[in-house]
Backbone as numpy.savetxt, mean C-alpha at the origin, in Angstrom:
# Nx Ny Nz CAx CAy CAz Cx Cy Cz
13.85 -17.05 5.87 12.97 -16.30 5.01 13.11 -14.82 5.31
13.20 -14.07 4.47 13.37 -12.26 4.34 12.24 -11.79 4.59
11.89 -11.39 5.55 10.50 -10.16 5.41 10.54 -9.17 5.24
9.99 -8.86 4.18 10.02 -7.79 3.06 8.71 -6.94 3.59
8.90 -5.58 3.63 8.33 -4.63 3.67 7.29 -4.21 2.28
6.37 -3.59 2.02 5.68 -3.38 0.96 5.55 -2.38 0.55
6.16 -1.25 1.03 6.22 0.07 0.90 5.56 0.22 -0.53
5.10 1.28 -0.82 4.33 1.70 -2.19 5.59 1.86 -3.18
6.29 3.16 -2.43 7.33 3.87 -2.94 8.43 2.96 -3.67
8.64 2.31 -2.77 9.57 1.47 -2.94 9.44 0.60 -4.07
7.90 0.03 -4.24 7.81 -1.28 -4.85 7.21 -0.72 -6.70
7.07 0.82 -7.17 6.77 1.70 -7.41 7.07 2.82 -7.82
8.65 2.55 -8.15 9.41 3.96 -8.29 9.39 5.13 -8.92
8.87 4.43 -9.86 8.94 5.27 -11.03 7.57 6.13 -11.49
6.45 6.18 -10.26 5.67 6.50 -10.18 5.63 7.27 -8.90
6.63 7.66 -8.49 7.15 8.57 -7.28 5.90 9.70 -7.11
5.95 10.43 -8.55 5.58 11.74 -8.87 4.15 11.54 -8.76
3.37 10.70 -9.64 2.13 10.66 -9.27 1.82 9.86 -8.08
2.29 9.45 -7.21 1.70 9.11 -5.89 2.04 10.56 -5.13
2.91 10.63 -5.33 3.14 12.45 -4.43 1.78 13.25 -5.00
1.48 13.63 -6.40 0.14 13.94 -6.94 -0.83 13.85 -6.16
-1.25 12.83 -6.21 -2.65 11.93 -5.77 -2.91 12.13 -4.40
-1.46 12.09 -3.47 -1.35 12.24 -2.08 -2.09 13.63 -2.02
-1.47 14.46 -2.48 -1.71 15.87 -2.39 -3.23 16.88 -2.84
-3.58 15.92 -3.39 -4.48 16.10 -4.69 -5.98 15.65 -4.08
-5.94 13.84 -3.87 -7.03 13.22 -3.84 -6.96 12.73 -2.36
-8.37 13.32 -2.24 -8.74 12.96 -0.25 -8.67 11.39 -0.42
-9.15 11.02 -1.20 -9.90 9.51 -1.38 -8.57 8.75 -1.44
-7.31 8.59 -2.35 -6.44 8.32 -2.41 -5.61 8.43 -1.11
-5.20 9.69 -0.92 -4.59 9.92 0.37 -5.08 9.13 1.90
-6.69 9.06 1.51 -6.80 8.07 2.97 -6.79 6.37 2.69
-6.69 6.07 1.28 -6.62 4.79 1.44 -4.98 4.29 1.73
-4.03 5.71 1.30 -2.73 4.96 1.17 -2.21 5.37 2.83
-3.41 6.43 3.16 -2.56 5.44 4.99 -3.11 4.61 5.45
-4.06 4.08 4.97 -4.75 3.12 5.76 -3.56 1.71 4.89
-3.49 1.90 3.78 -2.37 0.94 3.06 -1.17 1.02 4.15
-0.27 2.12 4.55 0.75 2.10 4.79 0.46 1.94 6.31
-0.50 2.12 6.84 -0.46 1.30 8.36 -0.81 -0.16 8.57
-1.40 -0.66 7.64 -1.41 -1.85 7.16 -0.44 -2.87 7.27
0.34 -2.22 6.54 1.47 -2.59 5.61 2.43 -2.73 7.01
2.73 -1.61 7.47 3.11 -1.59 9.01 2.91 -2.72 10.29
1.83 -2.82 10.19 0.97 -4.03 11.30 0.86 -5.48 10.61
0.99 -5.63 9.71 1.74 -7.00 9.07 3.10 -6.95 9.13
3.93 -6.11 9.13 5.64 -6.30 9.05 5.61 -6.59 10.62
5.23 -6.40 11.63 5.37 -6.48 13.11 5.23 -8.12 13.45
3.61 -7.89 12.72 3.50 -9.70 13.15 4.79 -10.58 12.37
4.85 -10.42 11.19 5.66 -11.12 10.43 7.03 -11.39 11.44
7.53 -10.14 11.71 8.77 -10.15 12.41 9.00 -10.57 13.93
7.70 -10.85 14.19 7.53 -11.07 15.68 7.77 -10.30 16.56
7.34 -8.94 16.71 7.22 -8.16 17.10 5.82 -8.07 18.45
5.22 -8.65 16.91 3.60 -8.68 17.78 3.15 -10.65 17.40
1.97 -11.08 18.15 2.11 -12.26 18.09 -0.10 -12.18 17.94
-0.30 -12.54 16.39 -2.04 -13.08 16.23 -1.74 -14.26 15.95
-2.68 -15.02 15.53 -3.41 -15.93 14.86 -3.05 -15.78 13.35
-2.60 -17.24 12.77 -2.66 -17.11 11.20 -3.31 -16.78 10.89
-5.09 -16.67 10.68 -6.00 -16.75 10.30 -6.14 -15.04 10.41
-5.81 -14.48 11.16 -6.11 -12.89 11.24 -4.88 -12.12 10.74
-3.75 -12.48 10.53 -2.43 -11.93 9.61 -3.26 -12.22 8.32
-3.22 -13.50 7.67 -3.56 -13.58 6.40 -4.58 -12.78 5.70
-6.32 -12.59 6.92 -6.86 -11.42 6.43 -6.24 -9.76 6.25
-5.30 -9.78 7.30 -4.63 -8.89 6.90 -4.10 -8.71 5.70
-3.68 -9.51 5.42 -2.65 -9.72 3.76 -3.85 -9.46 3.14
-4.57 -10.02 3.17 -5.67 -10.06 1.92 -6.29 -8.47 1.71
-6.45 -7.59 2.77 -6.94 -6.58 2.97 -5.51 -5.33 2.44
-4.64 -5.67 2.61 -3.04 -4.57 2.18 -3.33 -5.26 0.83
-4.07 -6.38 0.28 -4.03 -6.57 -1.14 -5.05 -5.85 -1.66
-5.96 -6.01 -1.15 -6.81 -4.83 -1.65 -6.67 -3.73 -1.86
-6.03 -2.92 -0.59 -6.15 -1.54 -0.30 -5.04 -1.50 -1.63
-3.71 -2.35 -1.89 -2.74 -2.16 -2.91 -3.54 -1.86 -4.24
-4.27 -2.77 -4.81 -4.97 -2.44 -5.81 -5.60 -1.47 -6.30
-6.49 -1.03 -5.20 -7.08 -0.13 -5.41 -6.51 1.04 -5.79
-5.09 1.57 -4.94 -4.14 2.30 -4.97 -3.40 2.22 -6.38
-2.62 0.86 -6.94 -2.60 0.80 -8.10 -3.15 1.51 -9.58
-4.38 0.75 -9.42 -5.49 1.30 -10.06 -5.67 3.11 -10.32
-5.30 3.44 -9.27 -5.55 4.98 -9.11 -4.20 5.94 -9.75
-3.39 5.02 -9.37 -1.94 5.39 -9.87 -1.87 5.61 -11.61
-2.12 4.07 -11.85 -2.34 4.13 -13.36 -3.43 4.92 -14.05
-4.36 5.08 -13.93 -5.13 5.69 -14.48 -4.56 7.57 -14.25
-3.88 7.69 -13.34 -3.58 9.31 -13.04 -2.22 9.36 -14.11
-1.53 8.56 -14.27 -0.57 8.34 -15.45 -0.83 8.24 -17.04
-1.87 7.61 -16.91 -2.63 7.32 -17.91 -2.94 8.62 -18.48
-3.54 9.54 -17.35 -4.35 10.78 -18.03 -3.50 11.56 -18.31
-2.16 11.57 -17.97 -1.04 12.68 -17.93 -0.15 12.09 -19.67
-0.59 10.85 -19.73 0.05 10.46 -21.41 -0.80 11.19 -22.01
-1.59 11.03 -22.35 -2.49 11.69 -22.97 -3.76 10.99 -23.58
């Protein structure tokens, strides 16, 4: 099995510009997407065996980088949204 990283950027490309935006722009944004990207970080470790929890506390993890993703999402599109017009 491949363990795949979740990077924003990556998964997101074409929205490069407004996450650079938002980063720059919005406190609120900017602290959820490090709290996303350290996240995101501390699940790739366990995954890879790096570091060693409990299923039960990775998976809340997952569930929580799903959130924080959304939310981030959400913020993305709508900042795109406003720039269509």
């Amino acid at each position: 099995m491949s363990i795949e990283k979740h990077d924003l950027l990556h998964e997101l490309p074409e929205s490069k510009e407004a996450i650079h935006h938002l980063k720059t722009s919005n406190n609120h944004f900017a602290k959820l997407f490090d709290e996303y990207h350290e996240l995101d970080h501390a699940v790739h470790r366990i995954e890879t065996g790096v570091e060693t929890t409990s299923d039960e506390y990775l998976e809340d993890q997952k569930k929580t980088r799903l959130n924080l993703k959304d939310q981030l999402y959400t913020m993305i599109r709508e900042h795109e949204a406003s720039l269509a017009g």
